[in-house]
N, C-alpha and C positions, 0 to 999 in steps of 0.2 A: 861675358854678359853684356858690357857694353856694345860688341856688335853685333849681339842676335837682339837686341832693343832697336839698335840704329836699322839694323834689316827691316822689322818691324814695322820701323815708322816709314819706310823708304816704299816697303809693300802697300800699305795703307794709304798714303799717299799715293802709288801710282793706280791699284786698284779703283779707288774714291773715283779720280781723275776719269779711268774707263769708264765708270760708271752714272759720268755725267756730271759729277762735284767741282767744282771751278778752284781753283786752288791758285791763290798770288792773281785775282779778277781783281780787278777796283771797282767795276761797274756794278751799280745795284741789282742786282737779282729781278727778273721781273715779277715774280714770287714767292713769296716768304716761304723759305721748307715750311710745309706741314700745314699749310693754310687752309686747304679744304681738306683734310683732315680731320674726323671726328674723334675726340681723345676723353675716356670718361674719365669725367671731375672723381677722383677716387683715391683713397689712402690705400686702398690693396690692392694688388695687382692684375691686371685680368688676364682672362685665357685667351684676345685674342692675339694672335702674333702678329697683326698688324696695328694694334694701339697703341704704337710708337712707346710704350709703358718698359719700365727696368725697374729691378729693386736692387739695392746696393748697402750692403751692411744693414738690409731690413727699412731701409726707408725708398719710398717709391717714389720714382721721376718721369716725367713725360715730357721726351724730346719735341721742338728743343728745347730747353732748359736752360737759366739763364747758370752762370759757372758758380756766382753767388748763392745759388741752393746746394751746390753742394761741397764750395769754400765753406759756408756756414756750418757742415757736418764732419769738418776736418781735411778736405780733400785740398789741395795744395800742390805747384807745379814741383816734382820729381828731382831731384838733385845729387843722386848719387852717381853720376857718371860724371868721373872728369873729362873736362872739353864742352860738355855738352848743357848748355843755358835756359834749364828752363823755368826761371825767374818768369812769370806769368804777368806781375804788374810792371815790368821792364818794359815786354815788349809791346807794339802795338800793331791792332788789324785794323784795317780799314775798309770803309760800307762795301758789302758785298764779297768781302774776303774772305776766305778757308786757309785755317792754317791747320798742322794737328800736331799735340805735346805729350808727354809722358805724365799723368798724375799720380799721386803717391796719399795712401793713410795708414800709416803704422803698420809698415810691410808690404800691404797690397800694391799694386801696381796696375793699372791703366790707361789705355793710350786713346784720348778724346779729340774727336774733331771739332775746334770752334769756329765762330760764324759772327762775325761783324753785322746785325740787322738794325743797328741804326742809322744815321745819316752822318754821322764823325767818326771819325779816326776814334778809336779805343783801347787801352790797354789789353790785354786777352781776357785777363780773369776778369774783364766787365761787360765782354761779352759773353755769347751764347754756346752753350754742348749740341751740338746736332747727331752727334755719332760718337759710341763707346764702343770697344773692343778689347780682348785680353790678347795678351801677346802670347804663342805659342811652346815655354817653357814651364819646366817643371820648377817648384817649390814659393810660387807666388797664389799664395792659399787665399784669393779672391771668393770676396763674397757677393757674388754677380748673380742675377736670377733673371731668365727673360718669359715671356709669357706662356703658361701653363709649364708654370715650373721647371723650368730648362737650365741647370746647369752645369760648370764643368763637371764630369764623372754622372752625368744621365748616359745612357744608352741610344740606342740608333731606335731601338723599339720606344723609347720613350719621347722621342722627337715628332715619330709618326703617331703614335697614337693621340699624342696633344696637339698636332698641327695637320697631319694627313701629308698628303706625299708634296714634294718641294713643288718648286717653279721650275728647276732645275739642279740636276745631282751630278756630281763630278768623283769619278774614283782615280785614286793614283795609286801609288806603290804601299802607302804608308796609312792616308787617310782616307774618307767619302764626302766630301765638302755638298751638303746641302745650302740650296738659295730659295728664300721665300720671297716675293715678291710681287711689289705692288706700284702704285701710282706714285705715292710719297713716299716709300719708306721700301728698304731691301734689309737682309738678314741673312747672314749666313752664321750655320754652324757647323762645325766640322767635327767628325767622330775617327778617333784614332783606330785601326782594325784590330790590334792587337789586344787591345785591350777592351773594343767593343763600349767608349767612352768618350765624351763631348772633350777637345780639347780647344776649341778656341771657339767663341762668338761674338758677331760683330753685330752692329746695329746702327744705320745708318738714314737720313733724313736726305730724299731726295726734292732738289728744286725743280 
């Protein structure tokens, strides 16, 4: 378990990185993720896939998001791998930095990219969520929802018909990795064949 997490994050990381995410940068971003951005003021979540919008255990968040929204709903850095530190007020980022940790609420399990967007050095959990994703094993009963209802155990038909066809579709042996994509913001969700169901989604804040 510990190494398909550590895989996880290693993916994530180098993926982010392809994708333009600055990861261990010091230098200030010359734009905030998500700045021109239009994200509606909203308690429920909307249909479009690009309103940066997520529900999580039923409450809804709009990346990026500072960590204290959703430390405040129980969410806490991950601790159950030995070796591995993810003590969240330990560590610190600094302005313009991407790190990404394991987060944990009473089982669940999620691996969040944060983002330093002030101008001092800061502990992690006093910065920013820019990006969530689920890691791609069985028995972590996530309650993740992304826009027009999308989540683990939806169908390949039910991705299209909420969103219409990707930016870009990748098939491999095992899964069909759909990318939506936009100016601020990418999304992938992958639908396992066999089972013809959503097994991992990501959702990330590009600068």
């Amino acid at each position: 378990m510990k190494k398909i997490v550590y895989r996880c994050l290693l993916l994530f990381c180098i993926v982010s990185l392809g994708l333009g995410l600055t990861a261990c940068n010091e230098a200030e971003p010359s734009q905030a993720p998500g700045e021109d951005v239009e994200t509606p003021a909203s308690d429920e979540l909307s249909d479009d896939i690009f309103s940066l919008m997520f529900s999580l255990d039923g409450v809804v968040y709009t990346l990026p998001v500072p960590f204290a929204e959703l430390e405040a709903n129980g969410w806490e850095g991950y601790d159950g791998y030995e070796g591995y530190d993810y003590d969240l007020a330990a560590q610190t980022i600094y302005p313009g930095q991407w790190t990404g940790a394991v987060i944990s609420n009473e089982g669940q399990i999620l691996i969040a990219g944060f983002i330093n967007l002030g101008e001092e050095v800061l502990p992690v959990n006093e910065s920013h969520v820019e990006a969530v994703s689920i890691p791609r094993y069985d028995g972590n009963d996530i309650q993740l929802i992304f826009p027009g209802n999308i989540m683990r155990g939806s169908t390949y038909e039910d991705v299209l018909e909420a969103h219409g066809e990707p930016s870009e579709r990748l098939e491999g042996d095992e899964s069909i990795d759909l990318a939506y994509e936009a100016e601020h913001v990418t999304i992938w969700i992958a639908i396992d064949k066999e089972t013809n169901s959503v097994v991992y989604m990501s959702m990330r804040v590009m600068d």
